[in-house]
C-alpha positions in Angstrom: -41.0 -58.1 55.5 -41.5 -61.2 53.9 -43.7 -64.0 56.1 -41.8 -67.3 56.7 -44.5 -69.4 55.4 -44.7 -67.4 52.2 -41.2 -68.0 51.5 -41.6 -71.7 52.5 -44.8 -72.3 50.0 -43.0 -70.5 47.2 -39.8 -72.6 48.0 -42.2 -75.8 47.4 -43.6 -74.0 44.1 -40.3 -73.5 43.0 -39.1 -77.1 44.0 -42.7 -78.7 42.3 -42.0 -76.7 39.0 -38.4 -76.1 38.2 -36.6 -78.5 40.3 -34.9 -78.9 44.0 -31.7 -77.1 42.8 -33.6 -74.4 41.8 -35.4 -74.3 44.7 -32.3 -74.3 46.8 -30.7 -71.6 45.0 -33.9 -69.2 45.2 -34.2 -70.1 48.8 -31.5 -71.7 50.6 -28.9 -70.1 52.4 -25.3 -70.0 51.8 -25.1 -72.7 54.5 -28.8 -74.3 53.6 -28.8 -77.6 55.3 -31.2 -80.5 54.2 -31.7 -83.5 56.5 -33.8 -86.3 55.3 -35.0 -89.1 57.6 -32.9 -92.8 56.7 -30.7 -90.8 53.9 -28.6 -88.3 56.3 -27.4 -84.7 55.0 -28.9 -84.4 50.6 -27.8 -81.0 49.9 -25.2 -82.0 48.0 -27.1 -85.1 46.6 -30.4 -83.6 45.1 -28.8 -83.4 41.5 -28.3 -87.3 41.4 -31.8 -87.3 43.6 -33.7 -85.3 41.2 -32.1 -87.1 38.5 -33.1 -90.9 39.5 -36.8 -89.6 40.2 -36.7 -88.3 36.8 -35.3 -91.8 35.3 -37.6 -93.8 37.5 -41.3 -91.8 37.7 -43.7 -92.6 35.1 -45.2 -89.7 33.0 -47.4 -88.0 36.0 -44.4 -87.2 38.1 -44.6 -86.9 41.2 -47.2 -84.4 43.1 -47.0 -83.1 46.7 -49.7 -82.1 48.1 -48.6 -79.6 51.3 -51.9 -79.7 53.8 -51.1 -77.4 56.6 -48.1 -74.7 57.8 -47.8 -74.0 60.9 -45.0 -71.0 62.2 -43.3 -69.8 65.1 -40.4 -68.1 65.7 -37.7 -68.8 62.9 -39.7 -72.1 62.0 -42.1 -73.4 59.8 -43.7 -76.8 60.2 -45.3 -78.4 57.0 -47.2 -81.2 56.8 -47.6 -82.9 53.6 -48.2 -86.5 51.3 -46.7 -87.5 48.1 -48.2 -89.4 45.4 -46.5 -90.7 42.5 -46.3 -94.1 40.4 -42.7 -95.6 38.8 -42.4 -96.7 35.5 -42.6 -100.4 37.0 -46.0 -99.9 38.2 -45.0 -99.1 42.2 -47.5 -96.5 43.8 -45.3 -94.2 46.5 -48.0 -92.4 48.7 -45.6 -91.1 51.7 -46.9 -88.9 54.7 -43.9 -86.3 55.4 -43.5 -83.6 58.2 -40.9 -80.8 57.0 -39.4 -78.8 59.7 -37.6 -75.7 58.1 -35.1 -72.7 59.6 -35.6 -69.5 58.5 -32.7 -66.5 59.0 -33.3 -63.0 56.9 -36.0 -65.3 54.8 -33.7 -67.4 53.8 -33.8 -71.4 54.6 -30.9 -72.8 56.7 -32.1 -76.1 57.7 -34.5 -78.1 56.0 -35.5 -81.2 58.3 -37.5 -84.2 56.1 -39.1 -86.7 58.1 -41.2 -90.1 56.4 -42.5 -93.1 56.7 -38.4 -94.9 55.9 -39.9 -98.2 55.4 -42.1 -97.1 52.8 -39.6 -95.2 50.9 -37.2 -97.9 51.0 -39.9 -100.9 49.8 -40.9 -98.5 46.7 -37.8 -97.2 46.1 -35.6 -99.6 46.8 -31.8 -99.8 45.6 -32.0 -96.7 44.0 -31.0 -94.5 46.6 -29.0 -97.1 48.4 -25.8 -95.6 46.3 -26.0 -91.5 47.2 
């Protein structure tokens, strides 16, 4: 039997190296869920999300650095910061909190909670349009 947290550090492999939809495919469920904090329901957004990060971040990308996992029940907690600089010189360094929900090791629900204010001031317009 596979361990919750496994499957939720290889999902963030998976997302880190081939992509989100990739990621979601592997992982997700057929009614996978992804919340994000100031943007709503993204599951059928992280195409054109993956897409303006890949237009907007300079040659480093973007790196996400996941510091603990905590489980219980069907639920894995991760706590994590992102680190990444656009082309126009903007640093994004973002605390986030993932909340996932796990049934048959699959992902359901995929919770996203950050610091809004700083997403938005690096960011900017370029999710305002999802």
């Amino acid at each position: 039997m596979t361990n919750d947290i496994d499957v939720i550090r290889s999902f963030f492999d998976v997302m880190q190296t081939e992509g989100f939809e990739a990621a979601i495919a592997k992982f997700g469920a057929k009614d996978f869920t992804w919340w994000a904090a100031g943007l709503g329901e993204i599951q059928d957004k992280v195409g054109r999300i993956g897409q303006i990060m890949a237009e907007n971040l300079d040659q480093d990308g973007l790196r996400l650095d996941r510091n603990t996992f905590t489980g219980s029940d069907n639920r894995v907690a991760v706590e994590a910061e992102c680190f990444a600089t656009l082309k126009d010189g903007k640093k994004y360094n973002n605390k986030y909190v993932f909340i996932f929900y796990i049934e048959d090791s699959k992902i359901r629900v995929m919770k996203e909670y950050n610091d809004t204010a700083h997403a938005h001031a690096v960011w900017g317009q370029l999710f305002d349009n999802l």
